[in-house]
N, C-alpha and C positions, 0 to 999 in steps of 0.2 A: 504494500500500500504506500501512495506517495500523496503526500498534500503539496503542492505547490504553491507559495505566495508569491513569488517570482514572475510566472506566469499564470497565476490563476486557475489551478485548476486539480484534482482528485481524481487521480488512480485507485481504483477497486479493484484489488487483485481476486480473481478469481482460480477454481481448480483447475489444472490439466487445459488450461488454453493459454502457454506462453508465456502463463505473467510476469513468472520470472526473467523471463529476457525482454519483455517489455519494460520491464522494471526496472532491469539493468543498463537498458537505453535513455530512460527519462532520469536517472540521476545523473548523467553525463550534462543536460543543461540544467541541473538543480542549481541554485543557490542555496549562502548560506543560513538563511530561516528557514528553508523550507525542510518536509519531514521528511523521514526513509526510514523505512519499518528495515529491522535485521533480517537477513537471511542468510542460510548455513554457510558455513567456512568454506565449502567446496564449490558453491555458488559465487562465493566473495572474490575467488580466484577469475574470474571470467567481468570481474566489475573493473572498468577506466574511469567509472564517475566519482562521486562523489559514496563516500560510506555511507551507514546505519548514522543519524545524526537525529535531535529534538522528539525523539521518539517517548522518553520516558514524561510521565507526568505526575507520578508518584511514586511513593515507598511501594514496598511488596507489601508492608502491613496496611497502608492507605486506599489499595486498592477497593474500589467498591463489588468486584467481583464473589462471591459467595465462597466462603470458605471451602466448600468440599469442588469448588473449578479452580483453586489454585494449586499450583504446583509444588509442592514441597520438598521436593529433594532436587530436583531436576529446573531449576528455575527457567523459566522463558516470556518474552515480552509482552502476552495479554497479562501478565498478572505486575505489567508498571504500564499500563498506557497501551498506547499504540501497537498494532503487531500487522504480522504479514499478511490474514483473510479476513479482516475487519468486517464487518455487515456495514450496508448503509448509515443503519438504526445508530449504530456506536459513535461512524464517524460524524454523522451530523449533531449527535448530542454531544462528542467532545468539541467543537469547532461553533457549535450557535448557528442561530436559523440563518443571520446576517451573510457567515462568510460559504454557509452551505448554498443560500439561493443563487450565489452571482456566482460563484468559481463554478468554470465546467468540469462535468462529470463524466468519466468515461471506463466501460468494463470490457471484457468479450466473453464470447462465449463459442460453442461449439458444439457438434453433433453428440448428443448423448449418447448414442451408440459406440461411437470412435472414444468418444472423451472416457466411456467408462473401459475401453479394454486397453485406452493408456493406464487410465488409475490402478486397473489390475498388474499390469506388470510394474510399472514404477512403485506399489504396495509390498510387492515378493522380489523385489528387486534383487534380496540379501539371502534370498532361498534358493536350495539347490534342487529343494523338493516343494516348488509351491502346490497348495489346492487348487483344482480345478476351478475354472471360473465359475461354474454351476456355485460350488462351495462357495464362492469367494460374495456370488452377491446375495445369498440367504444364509450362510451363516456369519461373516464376518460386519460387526457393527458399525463398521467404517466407511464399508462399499458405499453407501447412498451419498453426493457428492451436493451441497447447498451452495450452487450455485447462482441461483436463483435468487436467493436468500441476500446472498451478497448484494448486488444491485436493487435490493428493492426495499420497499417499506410500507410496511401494512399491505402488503400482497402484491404492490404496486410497483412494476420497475419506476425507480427516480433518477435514470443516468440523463444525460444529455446525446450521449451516444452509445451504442453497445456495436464494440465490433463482432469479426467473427474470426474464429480462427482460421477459417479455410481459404479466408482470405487478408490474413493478415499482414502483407506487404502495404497493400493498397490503402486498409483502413486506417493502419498504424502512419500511414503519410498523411491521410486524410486528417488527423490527430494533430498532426503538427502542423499542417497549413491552417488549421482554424486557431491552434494556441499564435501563431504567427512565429512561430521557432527559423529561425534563418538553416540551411542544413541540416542532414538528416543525422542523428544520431545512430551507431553501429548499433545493431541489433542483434545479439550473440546468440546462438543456440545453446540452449542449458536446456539439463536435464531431456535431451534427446537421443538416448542411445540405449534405453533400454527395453524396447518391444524389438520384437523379430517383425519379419517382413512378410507378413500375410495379415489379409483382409479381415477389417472388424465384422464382418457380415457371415462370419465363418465360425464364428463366438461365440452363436446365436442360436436356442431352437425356440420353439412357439411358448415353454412357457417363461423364458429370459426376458422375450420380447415382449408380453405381459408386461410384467414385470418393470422392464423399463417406462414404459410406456405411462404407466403407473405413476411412478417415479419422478419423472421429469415433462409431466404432461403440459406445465405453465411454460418450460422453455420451447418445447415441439411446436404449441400452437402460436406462442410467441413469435419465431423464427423461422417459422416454417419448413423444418426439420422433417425428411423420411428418412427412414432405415435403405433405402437404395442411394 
């Protein structure tokens, strides 16, 4: 997640559509007010911009988060402020109605289908014996991906734009011709190297697609997303 005061404007990092290298690109024109939520050490090696900066906004005991969602042994940045899949909801109540209405807003997203059998492999990335995907989207807690969630509020996407990932050269320029950014900033591939090279359509039997279907019916009909 990046708030810009520089150029006016909030990145909502959403799952498995890029963010990370979008992310990595818009700190390259950040200034230094502006925010940048952390992201992992391994990611950090692929950043030219600007670091993790103004992210914290409190102690870990100041946090208004509920005791049993903070981390306790393992600390990480939702439990001081700002963090990397922020929801709307959060970031417009840390920032006020003032600097939420006027700075532009911008997220992406991407085929549910495609985007859940990246989350599958970059999940067991570290497994030599992962669960089958069947396993992975009914029993593992994690599978269902709040997308949706992220750019929206009270049900309602509130972005100013929502790209997409299938075409995110074009959109990602479209980004910056409206912020008015002179030059493009490099746009790195992270975290792309870990699915094999066959079709998400092949992931699939009738009742997955259920399932999905289920699942992410507000970004389908939003987007107008098929499974072809």
């Amino acid at each position: 997640m990046i708030l810009s005061h520089k150029y006016q404007f909030i990145f909502l990092k959403t799952k498995k559509t890029a963010g990370t290298s979008i992310e990595l690109a818009l700190s390259q024109i950040c200034g230094p007010d502006d925010i940048i939520t952390p992201i992992t050490a391994e990611d950090e090696k692929l950043r030219w911009g600007r670091g993790p900066q103004n992210w914290k906004r409190h102690s870990w005991l100041n946090s208004p988060r509920p005791l049993w969602k903070r981390r306790w042994f393992k600390l990480g940045p939702p439990d001081y402020g700002y963090y990397n899949h922020m929801t709307a909801a959060e970031v417009a109540e840390f920032i006020g109605a003032e600097i939420w209405s006027s700075y532009f807003k911008f997220a992406f997203d991407r085929n549910p289908w495609d985007r859940q059998v990246s989350h599958y492999h970059f999940r067991y990335r570290r497994k030599s014996s992962p669960p089958s995907f069947e396993n992975f989207l009914t029993c593992d807690p994690r599978a269902r991906l709040n997308n949706y969630e992220i750019y929206s509020i009270e049900n309602r996407p509130t972005v100013n734009f929502l790209g997409r990932y299938e075409n995110l050269a074009a959109d990602f320029d479209h980004v910056l011709r409206t912020l008015g950014v002179n030059g493009r900033p490099i746009l790195p591939k992270a975290k792309s190297s870990f699915r094999p090279a066959k079709r998400y359509q092949e992931y699939y039997d009738d009742q997955s697609l259920v399932l999905l279907e289920n699942w992410y019916k507000r970004e389908i009909a939003l987007l107008a997303y098929t499974f072809s």
